[in-house]
N, C-alpha and C positions, 0 to 999 in steps of 0.2 A: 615513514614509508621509504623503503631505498630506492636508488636511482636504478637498479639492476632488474633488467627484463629478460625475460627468457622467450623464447619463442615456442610456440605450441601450436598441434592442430585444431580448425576451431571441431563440435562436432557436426555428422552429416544431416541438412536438414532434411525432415520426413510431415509429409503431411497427415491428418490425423485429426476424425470428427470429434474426438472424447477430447482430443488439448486442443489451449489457447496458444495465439501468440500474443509477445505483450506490442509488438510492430515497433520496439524497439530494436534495432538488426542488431547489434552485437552481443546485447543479451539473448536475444533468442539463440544466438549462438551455443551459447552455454551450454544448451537443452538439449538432450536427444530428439523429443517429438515436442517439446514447450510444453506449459504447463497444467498440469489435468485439470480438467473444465469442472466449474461446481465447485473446487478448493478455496479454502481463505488462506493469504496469505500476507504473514507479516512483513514491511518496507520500516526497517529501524535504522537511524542513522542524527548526527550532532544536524546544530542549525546551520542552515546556507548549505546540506550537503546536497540538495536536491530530490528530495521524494517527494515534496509536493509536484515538483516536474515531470517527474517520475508516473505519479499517478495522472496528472493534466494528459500526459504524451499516450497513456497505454487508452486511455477512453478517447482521446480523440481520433487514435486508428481506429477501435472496436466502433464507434459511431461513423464512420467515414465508411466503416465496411457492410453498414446496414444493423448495425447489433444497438439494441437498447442500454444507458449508459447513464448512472444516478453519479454526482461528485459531490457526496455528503461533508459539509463540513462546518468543522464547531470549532472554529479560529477564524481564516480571512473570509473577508466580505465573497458575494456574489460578484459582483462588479470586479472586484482585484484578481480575482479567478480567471474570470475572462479577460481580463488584460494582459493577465503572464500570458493565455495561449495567444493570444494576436499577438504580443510580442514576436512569439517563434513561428508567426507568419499561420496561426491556424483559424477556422471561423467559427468560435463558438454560438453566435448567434444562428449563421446558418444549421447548422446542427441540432437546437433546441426549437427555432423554425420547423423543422422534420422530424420532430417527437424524438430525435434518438439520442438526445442530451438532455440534459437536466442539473442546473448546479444549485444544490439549495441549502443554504444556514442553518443550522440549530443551535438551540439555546442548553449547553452544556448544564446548565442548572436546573432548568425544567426539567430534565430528565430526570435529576435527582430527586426532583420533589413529587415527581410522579411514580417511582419504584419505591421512593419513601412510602407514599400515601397507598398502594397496591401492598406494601409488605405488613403496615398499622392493619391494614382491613383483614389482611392473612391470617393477621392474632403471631406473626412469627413465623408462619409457615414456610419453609425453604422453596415448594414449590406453587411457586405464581405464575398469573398470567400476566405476562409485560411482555407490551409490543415495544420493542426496544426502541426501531426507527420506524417513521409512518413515509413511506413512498404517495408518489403523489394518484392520484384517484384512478386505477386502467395502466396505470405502468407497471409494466413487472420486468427490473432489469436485468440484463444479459450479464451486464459487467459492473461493479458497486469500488470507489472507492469512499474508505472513512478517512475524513481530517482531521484531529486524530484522536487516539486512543488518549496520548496523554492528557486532551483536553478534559478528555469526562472525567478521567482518572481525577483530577486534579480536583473537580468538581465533588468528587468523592474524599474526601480528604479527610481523616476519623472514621469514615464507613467502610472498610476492605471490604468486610463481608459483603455487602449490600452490593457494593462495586460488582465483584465476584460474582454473585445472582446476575447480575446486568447484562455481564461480558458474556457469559454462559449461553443467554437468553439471546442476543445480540447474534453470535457467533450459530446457532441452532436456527434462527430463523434465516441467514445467508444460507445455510445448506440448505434448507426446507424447500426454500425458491429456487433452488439452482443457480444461483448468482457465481461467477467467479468475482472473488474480491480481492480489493490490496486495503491491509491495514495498519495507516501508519504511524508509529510510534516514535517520539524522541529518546535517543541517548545520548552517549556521551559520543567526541569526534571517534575516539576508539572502542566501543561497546565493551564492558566485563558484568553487563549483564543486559539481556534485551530491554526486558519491561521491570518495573516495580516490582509486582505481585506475582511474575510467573506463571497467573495461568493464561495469558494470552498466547506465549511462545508453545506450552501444553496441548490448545486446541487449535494453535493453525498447524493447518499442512504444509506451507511453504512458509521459508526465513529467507527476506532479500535486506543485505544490509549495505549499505551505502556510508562509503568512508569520505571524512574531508577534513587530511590531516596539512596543522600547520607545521611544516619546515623552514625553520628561519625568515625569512619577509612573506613566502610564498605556500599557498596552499595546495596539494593534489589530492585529486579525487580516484577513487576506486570502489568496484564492487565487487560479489561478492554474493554466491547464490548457497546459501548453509546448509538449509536445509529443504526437502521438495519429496513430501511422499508421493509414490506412487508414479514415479517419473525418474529417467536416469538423467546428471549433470554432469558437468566439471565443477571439480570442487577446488578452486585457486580463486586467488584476490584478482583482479584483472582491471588494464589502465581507461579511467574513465573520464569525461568533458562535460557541459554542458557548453553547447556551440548555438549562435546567435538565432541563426533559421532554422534549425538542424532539433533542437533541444538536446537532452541526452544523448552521446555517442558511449558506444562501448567496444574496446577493442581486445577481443578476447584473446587474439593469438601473442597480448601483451601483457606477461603473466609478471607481477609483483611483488616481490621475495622481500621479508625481514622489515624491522617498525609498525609491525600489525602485530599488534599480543595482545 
């Protein structure tokens, strides 16, 4: 990543019932109106770059502002979840107090033994009925993040195909509910390919890729808004943080040229 920044305008912000914001301010920067409400979108990026942050910060605004908010995830505990956000000074307890949070685990494997066991009864049939994730009983979330894709993925490991049905299914019932999502996947610090299998990048709507490259002792962070149907962007890398109270900062007018291929 080079040291040379250029300076840019951010764009004008506009309010707008069909988009979201994610209440991260210099990402929302990016957006002309933020991002269209009811899309899935992918959050790819190396470890330590921060999407788990990334996802904790954008439901804790959506929940702070009254909107209903699931943080599905099939890696860290419940408990560690809500520790990052009180680290950055947020109240996950009072939030799940007022129905508008919800952090809850799943078992990466069950999943597989249960589109297993749905696809055996099928006799083969590509089209099943799998409820991919089960929200909790009367909730129906405004805002959904997956932790992550690579987890299930992984869980699928000799099955693409089956996988593939999964994601499909997964990805079909977000839109059916209206949910806006973030979906997030591991790659590499530099991505030269989003996901494994490809069709995750296919059916989201939005690509947010989050960079955390090491130069010599020191690492810097950058994002990076790729792709966003149905909504206009900036399309440049731009200088990113994660700050102590603050979590993610993004400073769009701080555009980041060359070390990113």
């Amino acid at each position: 990543m080079s040291k040379i920044i250029k300076k840019a305008k951010s764009a004008p912000k506009r309010m707008n019932s069909n988009f979201i914001k994610t209440g991260i301010h210099g990402l929302d920067g990016l957006m002309d109106k933020g991002i269209p409400k009811g899309t899935a979108n992918l959050v790819c990026g190396g470890p330590g770059s921060g999407k788990t942050i990334l996802g904790l910060q954008t439901l804790n605004y959506a929940a702070s502002k009254g909107q209903k908010c699931i943080y599905m995830t099939f890696e860290e505990s419940e408990d560690r979840l809500r520790k990052h956000m009180r680290d950055f000074g947020w109240s996950p307890e009072k939030l799940e107090k007022k129905g508008l949070l919800v952090i809850k685990r799943y078992d990466p494997f069950a999943v597989t033994r249960q589109v297993e066991a749905l696809l055996e009864k099928a006799k083969g049939e590509l089209l099943i009925d799998v409820n991919p994730i089960l929200f909790p009983k009367g909730f129906k979330p405004d805002r959904v993040v997956v932790d992550s894709l690579s987890a299930i993925s992984a869980a699928f490991v000799g099955k693409e195909e089956t996988y593939r049905i999964y994601i499909e299914q997964l990805f079909r019932l977000l839109e059916n509910i209206g949910a806006t999502s973030f979906l997030i996947t591991e790659s590499t610090d530099i991505p030269t390919k989003l996901t494994e299998s490809g069709v995750e990048e296919f059916l989201a709507d939005g690509v947010i890729i989050v960079y955390n490259v090491q130069r010599g002792n020191t690492r810097e962070s950058a994002i990076e808004i790729l792709k966003l149907r149905g909504a206009s962007f900036q399309k440049k890398i731009v200088a990113m943080q994660i700050q102590g109270k603050k979590g993610i900062v993004v400073y769009p007018e701080h555009e980041v040229f060359g070390g990113i291929q």
